[in-house]
N, C-alpha and C positions, 0 to 999 in steps of 0.2 A: 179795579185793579189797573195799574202803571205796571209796563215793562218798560227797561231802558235796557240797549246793551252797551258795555261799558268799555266791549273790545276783548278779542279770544274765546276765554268761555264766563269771564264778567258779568253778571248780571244785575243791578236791581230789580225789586220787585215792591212798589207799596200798593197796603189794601188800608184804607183808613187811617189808622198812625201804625202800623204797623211794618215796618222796610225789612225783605231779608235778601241779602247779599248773596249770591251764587261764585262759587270761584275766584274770591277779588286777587287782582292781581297783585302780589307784593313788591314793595320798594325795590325788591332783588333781584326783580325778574329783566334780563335782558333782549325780551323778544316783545314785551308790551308793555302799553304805558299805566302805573296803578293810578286809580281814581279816589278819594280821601272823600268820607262822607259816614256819617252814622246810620247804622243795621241796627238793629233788636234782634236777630240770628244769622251767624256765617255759617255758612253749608261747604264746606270743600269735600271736593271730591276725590283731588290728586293730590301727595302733598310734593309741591314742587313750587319754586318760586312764582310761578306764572300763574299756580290759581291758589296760594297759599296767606292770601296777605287779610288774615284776621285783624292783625294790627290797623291795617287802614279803614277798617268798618269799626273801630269803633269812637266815635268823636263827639262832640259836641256831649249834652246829656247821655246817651246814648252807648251803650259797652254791649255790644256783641257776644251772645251764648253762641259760643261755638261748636260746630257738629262736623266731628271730623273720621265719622266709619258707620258704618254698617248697625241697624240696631234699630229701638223703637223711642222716639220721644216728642212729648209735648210740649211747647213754648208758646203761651199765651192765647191759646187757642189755635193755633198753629199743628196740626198732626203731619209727623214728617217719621218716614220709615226708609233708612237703609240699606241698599242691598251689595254683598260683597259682587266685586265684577274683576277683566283684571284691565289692565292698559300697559302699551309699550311705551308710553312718552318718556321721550329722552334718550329712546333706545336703552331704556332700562326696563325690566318687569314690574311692574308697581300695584298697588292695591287699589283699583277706584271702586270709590264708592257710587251708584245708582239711587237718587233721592225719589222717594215717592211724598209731593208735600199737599196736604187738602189744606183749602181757607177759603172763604166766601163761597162755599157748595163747588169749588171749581179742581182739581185734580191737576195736577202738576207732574213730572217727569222730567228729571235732571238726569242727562246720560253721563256727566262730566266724561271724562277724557277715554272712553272707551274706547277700547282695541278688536275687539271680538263679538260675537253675538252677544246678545241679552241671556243671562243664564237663565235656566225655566222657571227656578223658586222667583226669582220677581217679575217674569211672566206671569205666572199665576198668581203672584201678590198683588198686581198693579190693574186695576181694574177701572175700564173707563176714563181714560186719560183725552184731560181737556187740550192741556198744551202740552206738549214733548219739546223738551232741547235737546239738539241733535248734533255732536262734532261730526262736519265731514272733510277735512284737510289733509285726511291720510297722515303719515310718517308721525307712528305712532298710536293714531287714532282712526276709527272708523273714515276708510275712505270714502267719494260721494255715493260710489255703487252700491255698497256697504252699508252705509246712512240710510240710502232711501230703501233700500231693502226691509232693514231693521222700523224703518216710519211705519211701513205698509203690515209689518210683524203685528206691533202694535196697536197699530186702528187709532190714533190719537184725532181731535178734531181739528188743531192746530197743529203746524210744525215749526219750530222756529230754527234754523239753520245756525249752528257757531262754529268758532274752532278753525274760520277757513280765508283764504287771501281769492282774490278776485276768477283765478284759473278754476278751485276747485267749486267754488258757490255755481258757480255758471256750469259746470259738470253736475252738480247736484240737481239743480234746477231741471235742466234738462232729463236729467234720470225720473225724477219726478215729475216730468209732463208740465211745470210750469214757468220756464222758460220768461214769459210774460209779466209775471211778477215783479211790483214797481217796489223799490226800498223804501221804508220808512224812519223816522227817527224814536218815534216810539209808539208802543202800543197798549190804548187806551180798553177796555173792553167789561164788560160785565157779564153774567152766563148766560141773560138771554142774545148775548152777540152771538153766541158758539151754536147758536140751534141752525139747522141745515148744513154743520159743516162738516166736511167729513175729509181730512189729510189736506186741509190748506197747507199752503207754504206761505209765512210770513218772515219777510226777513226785515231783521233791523240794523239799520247802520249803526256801527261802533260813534257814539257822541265821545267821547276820548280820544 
């Protein structure tokens, strides 16, 4: 599995021929730059121009099944479960959605744009989480104290920090004890990577 982050809450992800798109940012959005490339699944979380850009995943052969709430479905062996959350981005009340996505034996957790704790039902749905995406940039969404609170809630093995400009990563970090943590540009991994890990922080610089 390739992680790439694409900048915000942006994400690709391939496992074999398989790409699914996290949050892409659309043409509309005036706070980040969208990145154009073909997905076999968009996951949004928020719908707001900054993670709404369905349209730019889907390109070349490739057209994007779009997954845009709360619910249960499968795509290509891909199992991904939705869980309703809410988020303030924008300074408006919005509906985000919380992905739970399994592929190659590995467990995934997309917080998109969360405001608030993790509700219990997907607490208790989500079990064993390999990597966690976590916004912590505040205004709007889970602040850094907030983030790494919500890491530690969870137990994931990885953490992967988004959603944040240079002030709040460096407050997260630190709330998290790992301060030291050098940036990468992407992250390569298979599931005997994740054995002994337990609440890494991994960050990845935005390639965008």
């Amino acid at each position: 599995m390739v992680i790439t982050h694409l900048g915000g809450e942006s994400f690709k992800v391939q496992f074999g021929d398989i790409t699914l798109a996290f949050n892409p940012v659309s043409k509309d959005s005036k706070k980040w730059k969208s990145s154009k490339f073909g997905a076999d699944v968009a996951l949004i979380s928020t719908n707001h121009a900054d993670m709404n850009g369905v349209d730019q995943v889907s390109f070349g052969d490739k057209r994007a099944f779009s997954i845009t709430g709360p619910g249960e479905y499968e795509v290509k062996d891909v199992f991904i479960k939705g869980f309703k959350s809410e988020s303030k981005y924008g300074d408006e009340d919005r509906i985000n959605t919380i992905y739970s996505v399994s592929l190659e034996n590995m467990n995934l957790c997309f917080l998109g744009a969360l405001s608030k704790d993790v509700p219990s039902e997907a607490v208790e749905s989500i079990d064993g989480i390999d990597i966690l995406f976590v916004p912590v940039g505040g205004n709007g969404v889970l602040s850094p104290s907030e983030a790494a609170k919500v890491a530690v809630k969870l137990g994931p093995k990885l953490v992967i920090p988004m959603h944040y400009d240079a002030a709040s990563l460096k407050s997260f970090l630190k709330e998290s004890g790992e301060e030291k943590v050098v940036p990468v540009d992407k992250l390569t991994l298979k599931k005997k990577d994740l054995e002994g890990k337990e609440g890494d922080v991994v960050v990845l610089e935005p390639v965008a």
